[in-house]
N, C-alpha and C positions, 0 to 999 in steps of 0.2 A: 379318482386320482387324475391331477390333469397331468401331463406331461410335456417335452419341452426336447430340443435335440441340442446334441452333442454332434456339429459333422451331420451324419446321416443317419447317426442313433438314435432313437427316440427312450427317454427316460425320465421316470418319475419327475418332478419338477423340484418334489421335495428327495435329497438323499440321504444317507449318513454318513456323517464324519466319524472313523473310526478312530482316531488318534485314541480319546481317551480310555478306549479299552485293552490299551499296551502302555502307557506311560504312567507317572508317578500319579498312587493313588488310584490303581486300574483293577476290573471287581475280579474276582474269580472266575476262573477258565466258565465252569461250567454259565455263571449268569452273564459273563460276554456273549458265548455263544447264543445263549437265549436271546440276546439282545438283536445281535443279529439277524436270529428268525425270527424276530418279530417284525422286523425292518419289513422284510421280505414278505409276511403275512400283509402288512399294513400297503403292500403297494409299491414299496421301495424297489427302485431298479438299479439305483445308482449307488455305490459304496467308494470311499473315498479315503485312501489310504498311502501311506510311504512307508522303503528300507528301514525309516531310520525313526519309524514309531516305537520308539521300546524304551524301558527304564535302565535296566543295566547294561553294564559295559558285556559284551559279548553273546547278545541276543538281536544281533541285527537278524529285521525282517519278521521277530516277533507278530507285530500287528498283520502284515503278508497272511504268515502262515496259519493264525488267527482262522482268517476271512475264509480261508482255500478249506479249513476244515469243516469250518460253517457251510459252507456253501455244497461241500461233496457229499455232503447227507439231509438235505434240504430240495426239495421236488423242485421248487423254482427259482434253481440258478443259474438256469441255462439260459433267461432272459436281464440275469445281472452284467449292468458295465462296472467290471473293476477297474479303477483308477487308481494309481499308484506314482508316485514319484522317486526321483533319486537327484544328489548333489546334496545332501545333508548329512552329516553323523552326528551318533552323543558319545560320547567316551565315558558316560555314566555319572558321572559327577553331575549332573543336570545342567549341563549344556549344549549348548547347538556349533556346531562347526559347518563350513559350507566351503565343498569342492566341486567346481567348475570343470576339471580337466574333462578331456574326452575320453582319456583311459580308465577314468574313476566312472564318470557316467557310461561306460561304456562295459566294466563290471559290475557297476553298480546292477543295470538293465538285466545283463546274465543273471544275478542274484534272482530278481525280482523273477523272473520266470520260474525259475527253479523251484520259486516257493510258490509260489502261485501255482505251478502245477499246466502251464500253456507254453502254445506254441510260439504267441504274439499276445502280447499286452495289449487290452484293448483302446487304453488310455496313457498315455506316459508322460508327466508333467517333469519340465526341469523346474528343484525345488527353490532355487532362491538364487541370484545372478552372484557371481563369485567375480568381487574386485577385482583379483588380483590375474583374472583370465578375460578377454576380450571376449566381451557378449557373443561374438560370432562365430569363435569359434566354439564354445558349449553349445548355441545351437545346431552346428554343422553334425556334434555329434550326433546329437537328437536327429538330422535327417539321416547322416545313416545308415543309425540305428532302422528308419522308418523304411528305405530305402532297401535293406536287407530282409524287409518285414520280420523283422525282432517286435516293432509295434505295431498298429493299424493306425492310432490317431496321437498327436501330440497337445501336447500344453505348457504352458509356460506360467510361473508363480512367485507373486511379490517383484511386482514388474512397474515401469512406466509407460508413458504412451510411446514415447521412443523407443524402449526396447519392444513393446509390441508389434509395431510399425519395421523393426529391424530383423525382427525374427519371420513376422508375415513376408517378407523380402525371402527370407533363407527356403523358408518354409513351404508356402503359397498355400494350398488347399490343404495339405497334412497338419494345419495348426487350427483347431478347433477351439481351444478353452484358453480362458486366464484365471487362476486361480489368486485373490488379493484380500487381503482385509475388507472386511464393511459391515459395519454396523453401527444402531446407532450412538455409542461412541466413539464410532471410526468412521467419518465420511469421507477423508480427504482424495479416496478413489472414483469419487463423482466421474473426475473428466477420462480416465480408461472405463467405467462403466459404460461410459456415453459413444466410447472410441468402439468398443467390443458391440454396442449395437448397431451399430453403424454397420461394420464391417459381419457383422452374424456371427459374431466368437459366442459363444456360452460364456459367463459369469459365473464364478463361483464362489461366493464370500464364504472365506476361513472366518472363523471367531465370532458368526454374525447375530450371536444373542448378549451381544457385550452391551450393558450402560442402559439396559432395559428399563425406564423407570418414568415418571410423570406420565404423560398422556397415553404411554403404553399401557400401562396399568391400570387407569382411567375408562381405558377405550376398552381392554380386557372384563373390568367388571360390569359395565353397561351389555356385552356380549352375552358374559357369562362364560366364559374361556379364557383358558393360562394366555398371560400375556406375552410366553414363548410363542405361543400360537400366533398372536397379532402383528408379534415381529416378524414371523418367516411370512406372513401372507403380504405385510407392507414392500419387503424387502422383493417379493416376487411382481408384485404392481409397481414397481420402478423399471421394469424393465424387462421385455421377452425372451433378455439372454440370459437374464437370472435362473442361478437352478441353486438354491439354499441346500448347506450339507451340513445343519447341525449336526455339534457331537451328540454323544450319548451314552450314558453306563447302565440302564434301566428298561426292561422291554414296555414299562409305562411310557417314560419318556417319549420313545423314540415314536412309539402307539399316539401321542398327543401331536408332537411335531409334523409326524407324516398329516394327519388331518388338517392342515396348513395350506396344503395344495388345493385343495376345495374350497376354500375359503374365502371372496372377495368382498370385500373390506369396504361398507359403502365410502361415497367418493367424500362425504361432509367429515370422516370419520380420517380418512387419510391424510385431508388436508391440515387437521391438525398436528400431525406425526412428521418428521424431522423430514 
């Protein structure tokens, strides 16, 4: 497993996204959980999670408290970064809402410990820049929060280069990650990819096995490996801030994904991939 740092953590390069083993269509407790330990067996250090992973209206932190039970009877979670975010809710109808305030992100934070089960979050991403509040000051909360050691390292998600650049201001060295879309039907984050390497943020692409198809799959069977595979190995050769967190509902899955990080991609075989 190769690994890759977060700040001054070092973790799996491959992680999991846990969303979809709390939201619609999510498996049962007991094969979540499995999923999990498999994550963990596989090498996984990193788990990747928010308040507001859940399907119905009145299970905020569902996904949270998921992870915290996976992990409290599992030999190796003392070397797991959980990452978690907050400024999102559903009200259960399958939607996303997104609050900015300092006092929502500032309960939100509370929450998340509580279910988590820590002193300080290792991780704390604001989940999505809320219109209707001035970027600076949602981040001010995040410092803090950071400030009070409520968390150890921050992050910021579904951003621009501008707000990475405004938050890095607020922030300085407590802002570690940017968490954005990418995949290969979503590149339009090329130019913060390229910002986050520059500056040594970690990357972290949400959704990033989206639009999988032509030379992915091409390149997959000349292997002999899922062409989820080929995408989290591409997506890690773009760039040493990259750290891919596919989702997962299967301890197969997550078992193929992780073997991702091992994987380099000859360079004739890259060149034709997006």
């Amino acid at each position: 497993m190769r690994y890759r740092s977060i700040g001054d953590v070092e973790v799996s390069a491959i992680g999991l996204g846990a969303m979809p083993l709390s939201i619609e269509g999510r498996p049962d407790r007991d094969r979540a959980i499995a999923t999990i330990h498999a994550a963990l067996d596989a090498g996984v250090t990193l788990i990747d999670t928010a308040d507001s992973y859940h399907w119905h209206a009145g299970e905020i932190g569902h996904n949270e408290e998921l992870i915290a039970e996976a992990l409290s009877v599992h030999s190796g979670s003392d070397t797991v970064l959980v990452a978690t975010k907050g400024g999102r809710g559903r009200p259960g109808d399958g939607s996303w809402t997104v609050t900015g305030t300092p006092e929502h992100l500032r309960n939100a934070c509370e929450g998340s410990l509580k279910r988590l089960g820590v002193d300080a979050i290792g991780l704390y991403q604001l989940h999505k820049p809320d219109e209707n509040v001035p970027w600076a000051e949602s981040v001010g909360a995040i410092k803090e929060l950071a400030d009070e050691g409520k968390i150890r390292l921050a992050g910021i998600s579904n951003v621009s280069r501008a707000q990475i650049l405004e938050a890095r201001d607020i922030l300085g060295a407590t802002l570690v990650s940017v968490q954005n879309e990418h995949a290969p039907a979503h590149l339009v984050h090329e130019p913060e990819l390229a910002l986050c390497t520059e500056l040594g943020l970690a990357y972290l692409p949400w959704g990033p096995l989206r639009g999988i198809d032509g030379e992915f799959l091409a390149v997959a069977g000349e292997l002999g490996i899922s062409p989820q595979r080929v995408c989290l190995a591409w997506l890690l050769a773009k760039s040493p801030s990259m750290i891919a967190i596919p989702g997962s509902t299967r301890p197969a899955t997550i078992r193929d994904s992780a073997a991702a990080a091992d994987l380099v991609l000859p360079a004739e075989m890259l060149a034709r991939l997006p």
